[in-house]
Phi, psi and omega in degrees: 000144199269168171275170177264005173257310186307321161297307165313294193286347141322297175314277197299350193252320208262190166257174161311328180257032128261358183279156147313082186280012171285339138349283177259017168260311159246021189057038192251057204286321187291325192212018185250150178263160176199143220266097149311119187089332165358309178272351204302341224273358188283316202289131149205074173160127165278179173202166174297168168277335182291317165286332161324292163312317162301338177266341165293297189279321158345273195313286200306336172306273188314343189293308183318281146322284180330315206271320178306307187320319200282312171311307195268012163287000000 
């Protein structure tokens, strides 16, 4: 199984029609190559990583409450 740095650099090395599409065919990040930058266009703003993270658990915290609320309805 490749690492997710062994995918970049797979990537960053290879042309497209040499990539691994389970990634992004199957959500498969873990053993899928997936396309550095792909996303940047996404990024607006930097953060710490700790604000990243905070915002992160933030999120899953509500998802969380939400979905319970939604059960006990």
């Amino acid at each position: 199984m490749r690492s997710w740095l062994a995918s970049v650099v797979l990537c960053a090395a290879c042309g497209p029609e040499l990539l691994d599409s389970t990634a992004v065919v199957d959500g498969d990040v873990e053993s899928g190559s997936v396309m550095a930058g792909q996303s940047v266009g996404m990024v607006t703003r930097e953060q710490s990583v700790k604000d990243i993270l905070d915002e992160l658990v933030a999120q899953a915290v509500d998802a969380l409450v939400a979905r319970e609320a939604a059960g006990a309805a």
